[in-house]
C-alpha positions as CSV (number, residue, x, y, z in Angstrom):
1,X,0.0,0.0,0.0
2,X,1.6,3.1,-0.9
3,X,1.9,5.7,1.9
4,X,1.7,9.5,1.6
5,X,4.4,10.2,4.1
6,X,8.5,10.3,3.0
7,X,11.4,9.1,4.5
8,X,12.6,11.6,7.0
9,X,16.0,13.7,5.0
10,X,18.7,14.5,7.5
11,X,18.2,18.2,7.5
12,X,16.7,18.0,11.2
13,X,18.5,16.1,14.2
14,X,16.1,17.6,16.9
15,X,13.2,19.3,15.4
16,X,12.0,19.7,19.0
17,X,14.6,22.5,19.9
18,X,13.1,24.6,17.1
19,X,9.6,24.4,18.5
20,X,7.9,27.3,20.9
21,X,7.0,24.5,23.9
22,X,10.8,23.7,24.0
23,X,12.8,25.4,26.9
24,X,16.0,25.7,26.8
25,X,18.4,24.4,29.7
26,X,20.5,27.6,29.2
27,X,19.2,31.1,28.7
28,X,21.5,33.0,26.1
29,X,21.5,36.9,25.7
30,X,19.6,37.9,28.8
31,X,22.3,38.2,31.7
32,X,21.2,41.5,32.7
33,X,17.8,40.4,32.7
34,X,19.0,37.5,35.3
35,X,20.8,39.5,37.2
36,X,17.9,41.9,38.0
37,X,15.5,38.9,38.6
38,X,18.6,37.5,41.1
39,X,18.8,41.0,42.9
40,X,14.4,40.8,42.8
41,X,14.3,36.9,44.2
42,X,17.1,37.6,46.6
43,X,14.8,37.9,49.8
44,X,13.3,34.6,49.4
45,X,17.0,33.0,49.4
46,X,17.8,34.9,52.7
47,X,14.6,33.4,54.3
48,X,12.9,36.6,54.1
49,X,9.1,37.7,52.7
50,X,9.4,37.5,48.6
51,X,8.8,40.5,47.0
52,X,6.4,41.0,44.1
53,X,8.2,41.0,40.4
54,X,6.4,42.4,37.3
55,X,7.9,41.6,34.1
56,X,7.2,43.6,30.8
57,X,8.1,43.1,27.0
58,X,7.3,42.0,23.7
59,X,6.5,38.5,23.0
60,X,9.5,36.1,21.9
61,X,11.6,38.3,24.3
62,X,12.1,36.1,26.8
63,X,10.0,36.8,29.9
64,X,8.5,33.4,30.6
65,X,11.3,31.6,30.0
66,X,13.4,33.0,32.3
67,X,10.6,33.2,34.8
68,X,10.8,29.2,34.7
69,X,14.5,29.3,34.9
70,X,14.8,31.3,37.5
71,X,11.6,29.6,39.4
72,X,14.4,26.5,39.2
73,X,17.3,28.1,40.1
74,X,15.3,29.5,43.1
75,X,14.5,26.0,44.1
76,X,17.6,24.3,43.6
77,X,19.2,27.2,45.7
78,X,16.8,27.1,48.6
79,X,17.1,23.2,48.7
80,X,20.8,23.5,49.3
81,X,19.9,25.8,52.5
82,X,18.9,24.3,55.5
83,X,18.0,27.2,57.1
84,X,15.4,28.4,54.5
85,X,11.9,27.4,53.9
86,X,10.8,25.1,50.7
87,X,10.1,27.2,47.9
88,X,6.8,25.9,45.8
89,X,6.0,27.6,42.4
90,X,2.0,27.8,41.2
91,X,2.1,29.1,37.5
92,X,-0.9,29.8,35.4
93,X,-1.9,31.6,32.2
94,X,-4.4,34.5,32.5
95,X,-5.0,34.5,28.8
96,X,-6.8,30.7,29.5
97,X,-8.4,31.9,33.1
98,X,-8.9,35.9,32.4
99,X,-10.8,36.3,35.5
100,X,-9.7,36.4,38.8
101,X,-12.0,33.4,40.0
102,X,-11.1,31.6,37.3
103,X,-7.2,32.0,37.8
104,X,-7.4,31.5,41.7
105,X,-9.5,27.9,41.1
106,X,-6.4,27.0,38.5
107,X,-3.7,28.3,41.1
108,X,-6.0,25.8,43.8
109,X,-5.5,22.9,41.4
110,X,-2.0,23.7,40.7
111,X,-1.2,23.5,43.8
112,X,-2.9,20.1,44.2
113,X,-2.1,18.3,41.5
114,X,0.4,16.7,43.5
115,X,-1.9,16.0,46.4
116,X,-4.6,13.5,46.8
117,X,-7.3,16.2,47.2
118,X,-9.8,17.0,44.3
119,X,-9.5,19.6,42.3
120,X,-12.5,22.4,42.6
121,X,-14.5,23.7,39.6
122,X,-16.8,26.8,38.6
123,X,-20.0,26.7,41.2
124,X,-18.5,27.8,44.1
125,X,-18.2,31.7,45.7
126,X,-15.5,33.5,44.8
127,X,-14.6,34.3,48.7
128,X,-14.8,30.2,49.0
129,X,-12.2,29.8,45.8
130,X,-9.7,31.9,47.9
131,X,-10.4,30.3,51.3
132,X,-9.1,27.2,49.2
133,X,-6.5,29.1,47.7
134,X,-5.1,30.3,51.1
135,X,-5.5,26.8,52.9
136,X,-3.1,25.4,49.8
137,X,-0.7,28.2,50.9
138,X,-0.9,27.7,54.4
139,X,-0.5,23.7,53.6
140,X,2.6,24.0,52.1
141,X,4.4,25.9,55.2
142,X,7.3,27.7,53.2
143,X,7.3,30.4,50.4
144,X,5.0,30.2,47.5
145,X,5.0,31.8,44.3
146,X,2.3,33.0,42.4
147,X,3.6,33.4,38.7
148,X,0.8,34.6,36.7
149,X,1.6,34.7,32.8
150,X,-0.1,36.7,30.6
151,X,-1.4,38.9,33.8
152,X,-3.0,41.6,31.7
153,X,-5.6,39.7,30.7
154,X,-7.6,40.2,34.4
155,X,-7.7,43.5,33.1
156,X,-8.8,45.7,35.7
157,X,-10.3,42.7,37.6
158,X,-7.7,43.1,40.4
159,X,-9.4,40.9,43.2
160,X,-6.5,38.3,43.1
161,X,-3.9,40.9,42.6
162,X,-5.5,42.6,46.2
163,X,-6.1,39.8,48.0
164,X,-3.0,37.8,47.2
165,X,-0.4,40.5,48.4
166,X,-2.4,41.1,52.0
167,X,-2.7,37.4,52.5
168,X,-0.6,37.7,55.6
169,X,-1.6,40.8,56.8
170,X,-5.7,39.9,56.6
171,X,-4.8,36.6,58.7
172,X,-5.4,34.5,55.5
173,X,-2.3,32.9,55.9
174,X,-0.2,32.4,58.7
175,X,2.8,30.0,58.5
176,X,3.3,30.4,55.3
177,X,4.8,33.4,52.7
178,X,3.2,34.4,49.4
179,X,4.8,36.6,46.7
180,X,3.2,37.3,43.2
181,X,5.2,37.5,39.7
182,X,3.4,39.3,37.2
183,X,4.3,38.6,33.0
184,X,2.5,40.9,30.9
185,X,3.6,41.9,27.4
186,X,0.9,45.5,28.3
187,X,3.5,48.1,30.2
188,X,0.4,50.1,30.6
189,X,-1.0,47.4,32.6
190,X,-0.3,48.5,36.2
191,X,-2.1,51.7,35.0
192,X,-5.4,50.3,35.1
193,X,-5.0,48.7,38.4
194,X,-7.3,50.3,41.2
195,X,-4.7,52.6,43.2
196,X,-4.9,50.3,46.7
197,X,-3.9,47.5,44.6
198,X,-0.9,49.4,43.0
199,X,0.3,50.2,46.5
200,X,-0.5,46.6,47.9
201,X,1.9,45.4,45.3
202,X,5.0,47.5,45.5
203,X,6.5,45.4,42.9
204,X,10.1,44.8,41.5
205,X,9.7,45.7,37.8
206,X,11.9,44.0,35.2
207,X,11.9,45.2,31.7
208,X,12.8,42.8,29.0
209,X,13.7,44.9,25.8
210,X,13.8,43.7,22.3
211,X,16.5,41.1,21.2
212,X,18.8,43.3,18.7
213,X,20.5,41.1,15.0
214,X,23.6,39.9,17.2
215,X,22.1,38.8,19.7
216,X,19.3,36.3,17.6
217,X,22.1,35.3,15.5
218,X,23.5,34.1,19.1
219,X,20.3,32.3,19.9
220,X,19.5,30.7,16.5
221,X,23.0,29.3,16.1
222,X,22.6,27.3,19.7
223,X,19.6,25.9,18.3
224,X,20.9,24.8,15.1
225,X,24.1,23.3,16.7
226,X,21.4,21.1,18.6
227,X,18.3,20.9,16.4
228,X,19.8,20.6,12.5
229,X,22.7,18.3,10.8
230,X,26.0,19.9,10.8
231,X,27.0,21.8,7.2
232,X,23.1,22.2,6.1
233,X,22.6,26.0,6.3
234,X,24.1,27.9,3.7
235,X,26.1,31.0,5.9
236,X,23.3,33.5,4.9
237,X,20.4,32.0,6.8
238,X,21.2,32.7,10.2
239,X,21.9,36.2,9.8
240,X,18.9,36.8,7.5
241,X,16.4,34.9,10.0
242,X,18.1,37.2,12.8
243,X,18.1,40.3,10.7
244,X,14.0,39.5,9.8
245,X,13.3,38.9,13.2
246,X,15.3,42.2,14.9
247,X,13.8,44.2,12.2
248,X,10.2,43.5,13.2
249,X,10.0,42.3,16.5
250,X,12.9,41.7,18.2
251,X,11.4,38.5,18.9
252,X,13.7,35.2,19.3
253,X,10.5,33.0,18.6
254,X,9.8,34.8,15.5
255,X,13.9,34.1,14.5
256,X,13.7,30.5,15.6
257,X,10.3,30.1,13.9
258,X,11.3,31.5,10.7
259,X,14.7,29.2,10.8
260,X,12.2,26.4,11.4
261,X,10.0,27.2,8.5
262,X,13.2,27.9,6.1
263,X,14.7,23.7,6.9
264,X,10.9,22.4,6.4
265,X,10.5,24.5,3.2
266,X,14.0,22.4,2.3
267,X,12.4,19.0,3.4
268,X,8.6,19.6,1.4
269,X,11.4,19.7,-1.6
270,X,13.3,17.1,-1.1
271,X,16.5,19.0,-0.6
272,X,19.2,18.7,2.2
273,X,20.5,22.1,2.3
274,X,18.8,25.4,3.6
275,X,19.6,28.6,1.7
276,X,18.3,32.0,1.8
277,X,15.4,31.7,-0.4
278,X,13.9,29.0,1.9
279,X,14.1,32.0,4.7
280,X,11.6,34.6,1.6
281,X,9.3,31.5,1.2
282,X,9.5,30.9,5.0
283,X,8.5,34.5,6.3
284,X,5.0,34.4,4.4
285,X,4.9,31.1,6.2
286,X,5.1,32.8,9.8
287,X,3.6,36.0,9.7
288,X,0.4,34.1,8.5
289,X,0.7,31.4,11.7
290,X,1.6,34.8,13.9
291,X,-1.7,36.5,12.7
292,X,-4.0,33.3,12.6
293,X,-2.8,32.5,16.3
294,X,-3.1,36.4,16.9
295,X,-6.5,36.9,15.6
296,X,-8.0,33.4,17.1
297,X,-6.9,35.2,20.4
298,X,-9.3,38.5,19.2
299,X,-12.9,39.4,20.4
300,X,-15.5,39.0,18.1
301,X,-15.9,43.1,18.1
302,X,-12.0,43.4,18.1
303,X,-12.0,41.4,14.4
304,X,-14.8,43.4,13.0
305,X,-12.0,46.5,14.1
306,X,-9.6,44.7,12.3
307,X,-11.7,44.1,9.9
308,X,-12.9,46.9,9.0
309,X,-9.3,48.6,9.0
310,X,-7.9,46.3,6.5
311,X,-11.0,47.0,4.1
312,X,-9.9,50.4,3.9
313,X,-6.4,49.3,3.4
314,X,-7.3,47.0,0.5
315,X,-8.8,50.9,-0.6
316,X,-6.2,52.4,-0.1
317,X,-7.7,54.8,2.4
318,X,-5.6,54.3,5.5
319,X,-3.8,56.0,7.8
320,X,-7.1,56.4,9.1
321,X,-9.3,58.2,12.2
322,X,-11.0,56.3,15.0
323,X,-14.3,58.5,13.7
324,X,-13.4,57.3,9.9
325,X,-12.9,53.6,10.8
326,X,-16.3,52.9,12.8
327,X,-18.2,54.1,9.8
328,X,-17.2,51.1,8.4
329,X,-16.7,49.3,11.3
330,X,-20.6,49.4,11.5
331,X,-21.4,47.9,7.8
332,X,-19.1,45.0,8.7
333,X,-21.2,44.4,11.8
334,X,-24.8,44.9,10.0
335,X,-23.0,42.6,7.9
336,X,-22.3,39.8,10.1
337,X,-26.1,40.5,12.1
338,X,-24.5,42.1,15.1
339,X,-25.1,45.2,16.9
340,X,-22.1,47.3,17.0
341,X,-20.3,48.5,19.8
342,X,-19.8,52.5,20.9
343,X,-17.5,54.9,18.9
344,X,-15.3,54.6,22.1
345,X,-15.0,50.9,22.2
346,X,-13.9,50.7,19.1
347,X,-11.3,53.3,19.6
348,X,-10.0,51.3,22.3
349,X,-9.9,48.2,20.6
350,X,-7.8,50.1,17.3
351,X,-5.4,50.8,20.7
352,X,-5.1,46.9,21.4
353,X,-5.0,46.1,17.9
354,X,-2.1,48.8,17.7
355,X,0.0,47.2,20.7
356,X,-0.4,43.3,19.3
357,X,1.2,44.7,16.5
358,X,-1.6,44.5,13.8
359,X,-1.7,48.5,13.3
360,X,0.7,51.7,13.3
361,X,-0.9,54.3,15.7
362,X,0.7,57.7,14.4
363,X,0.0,60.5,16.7
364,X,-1.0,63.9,14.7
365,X,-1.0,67.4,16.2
366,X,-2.0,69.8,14.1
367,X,-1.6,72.9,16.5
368,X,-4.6,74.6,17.7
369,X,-6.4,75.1,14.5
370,X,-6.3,70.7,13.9
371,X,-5.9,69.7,17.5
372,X,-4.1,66.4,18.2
373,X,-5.6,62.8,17.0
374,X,-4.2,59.2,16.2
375,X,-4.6,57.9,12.7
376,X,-4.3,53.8,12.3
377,X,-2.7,51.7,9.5
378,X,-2.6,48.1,9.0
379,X,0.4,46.5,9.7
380,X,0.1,43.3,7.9
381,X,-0.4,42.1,4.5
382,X,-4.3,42.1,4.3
383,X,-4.9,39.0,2.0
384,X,-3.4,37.3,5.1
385,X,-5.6,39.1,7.2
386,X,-8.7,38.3,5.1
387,X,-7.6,34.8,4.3
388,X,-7.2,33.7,8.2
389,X,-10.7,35.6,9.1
390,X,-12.5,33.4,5.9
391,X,-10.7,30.2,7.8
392,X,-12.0,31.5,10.9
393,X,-15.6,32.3,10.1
């Protein structure tokens, strides 16, 4: 029977490196960045009360994967003093639980997964979910740390983010510590925080910027040496996945992506060398994955925005006003049966869709007689964005 699958060519050794879920066991390019989050964790390795951590940047910079580094390094540290209390780590991703109910009943089963008690579910009070959050805490009789990824996705829903830091204080907790660690990709974020939870948190802030062309060339040649055969990338694929990458993004998961996408592009043709025209075909390749993922993430209202933007891109209308853009914002929703949303929401979501990197916000002043406005372009090829919203729909 003949078989639609080939015989595997000896471009990759480890395709696994190149993928997003793979962390590496050393973090490359962001000492500084370690050495801050040292000088931030510190307290918990003297056997004092953590202090909370917010991390900010881009995506592909970096932030999670040192968080989980350092979360080890922390534990491995503490373990090898005596005279300091076990460190346990509860991790969960706010963009899955954007509520803070929801993330405080995954932060309850986190911390029981390696328990024999059952996990809890949606049905119960939200002062109940956070009697059984602080019981988990008290269980464990040491330091815990709250890592919340993706944080600014409670939006201004700052119950956990209140309650969390004053654990001790309120009597919640007694034998036990409780710091929070904050990943959000929004540096605005802490600006829509209610102002007694900005001062409950008095957090360490640690800003990871942008990875510049030397230091992704850095990165992606690690992950070849351990992910494709030796002698298989011609000696201007690197630097043009890196130069791509810093040009756009400064994102290392963009650069590894892209050389990922450049050695399967090799493999689909039955070649065993990567050159630099496998990177051109493999850059369409991942800007249409990055948008697709991007836009699955979207509201419904915040695709009609899009939408509606890249219409009057395709027209050649854009940069263009929030005033402008809900005009035909509105015939895309009378379009798709659904009643549109204020002129005001939909200048907030052009804002979002500016800082996920689907728009250009330019900010005109035009003195006193034009005042001072933003205008919105599209940032990304719009048969891509139209393609991945048919596949959507």
């Amino acid at each position: 029977m003949d078989t639609p699958f080939r015989t595997r060519t000896g471009v990759f050794t480890n395709k696994n490196v190149l993928k997003q879920q793979y962390e590496p066991e050393e973090i490359l390019e962001r000492g500084e960045e370690i050495e801050a989050y040292a000088n931030a964790l510190q307290d918990v390795v003297d056997g004092w009360e953590p202090e909370n951590v917010f991390v900010y940047g881009k995506t592909g910079v970096g932030k999670t994967a040192v968080t989980r580094y350092m979360m080890d390094m922390l534990r491995i540290e503490t373990d090898q003093r005596p005279d300091v209390d076990d460190v346990h780590v509860a991790e969960v991703n706010c963009h899955h639980h954007p509520s803070s109910y929801q993330a405080a009943i995954a932060l309850v089963n986190e911390l029981r997964a390696d328990t024999e008690r059952e996990a809890i579910t949606t049905g119960l009070s939200t002062s109940d979910v956070l009697t059984a959050l602080f019981e988990e805490i008290e269980a464990r009789e040491g330091t815990v740390l709250v890592v919340l990824d993706e944080i600014d996705n409670l939006g201004d829903d700052d119950v956990l983010l209140y309650q969390l830091p004053r654990a001790k204080a309120n009597g919640n907790i007694e034998h036990s510590q409780v710091g929070v660690v904050g990943i959000s990709n929004d540096y605005t974020f802490r600006n829509d925080l209610s102002s007694k939870v900005q001062d409950t948190l008095c957090e360490r802030e640690i800003k990871f910027p942008p990875y510049d062309a030397n230091e992704l060339r850095t990165i992606l040649t690690d992950r070849a040496k351990k992910g494709l055969s030796e002698g298989v990338l011609d000696d201007s694929v690197i630097p043009k996945c890196a130069a791509i990458a810093a040009q756009d993004r400064g994102s290392a998961r963009q650069a590894i992506d892209l050389l990922r996408e450049a050695a399967n592009v090799a493999v689909e043709d039955g070649r065993e060398s990567v050159g630099e025209a496998d990177v051109d075909a493999a850059e369409n390749r991942v800007e249409r994955g990055r948008v697709k993922d991007s836009i699955r993430d979207l509201t419904t209202h915040g695709r009609y925005t899009l939408l509606a933007v890249t219409n009057l891109a395709m027209t050649e209308q854009t940069p263009v006003r929030a005033k402008e853009a809900y005009g035909v914002y509105e015939r895309v929703c009378a379009e798709s049966g659904a009643e549109p949303l204020s002129q005001r929401s939909v200048h907030d979501h052009l804002i979002d869709l500016a800082m996920l990197g689907f728009l250009t916000q330019y900010d005109r002043n035009h003195g006193r007689s034009g005042g001072q406005y933003y205008e919105y372009e599209l940032d990304v090829e719009p048969a891509i964005v139209t393609a991945v919203l048919g596949e959507e729909e």
